[in-house]
C-alpha positions as CSV (number, residue, x, y, z in Angstrom):
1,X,-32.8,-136.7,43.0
2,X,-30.4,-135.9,40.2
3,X,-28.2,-133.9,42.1
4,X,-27.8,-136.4,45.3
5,X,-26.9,-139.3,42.8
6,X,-24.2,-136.9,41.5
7,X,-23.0,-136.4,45.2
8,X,-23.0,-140.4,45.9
9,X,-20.8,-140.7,42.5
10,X,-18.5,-138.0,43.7
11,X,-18.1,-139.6,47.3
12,X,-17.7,-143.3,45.6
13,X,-15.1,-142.0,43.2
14,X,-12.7,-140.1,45.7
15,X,-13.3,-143.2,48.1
16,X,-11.8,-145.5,45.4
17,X,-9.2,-143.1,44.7
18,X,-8.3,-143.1,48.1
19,X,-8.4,-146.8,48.1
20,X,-5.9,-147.0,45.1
C-alpha cells in the first residue's frame, strides 16, 4: 500500500512539473 501511494506521489509530481 505504502509503495503504490509513493508511485501516485511520483506520477502527481512530474504531472505538475510538466504542467509548470
Amino acid at each position: 500500500m505504502f509503495l503504490f501511494f509513493g508511485l501516485l506521489f511520483s506520477i502527481i509530481t512530474n504531472l505538475l512539473q510538466r504542467n509548470l
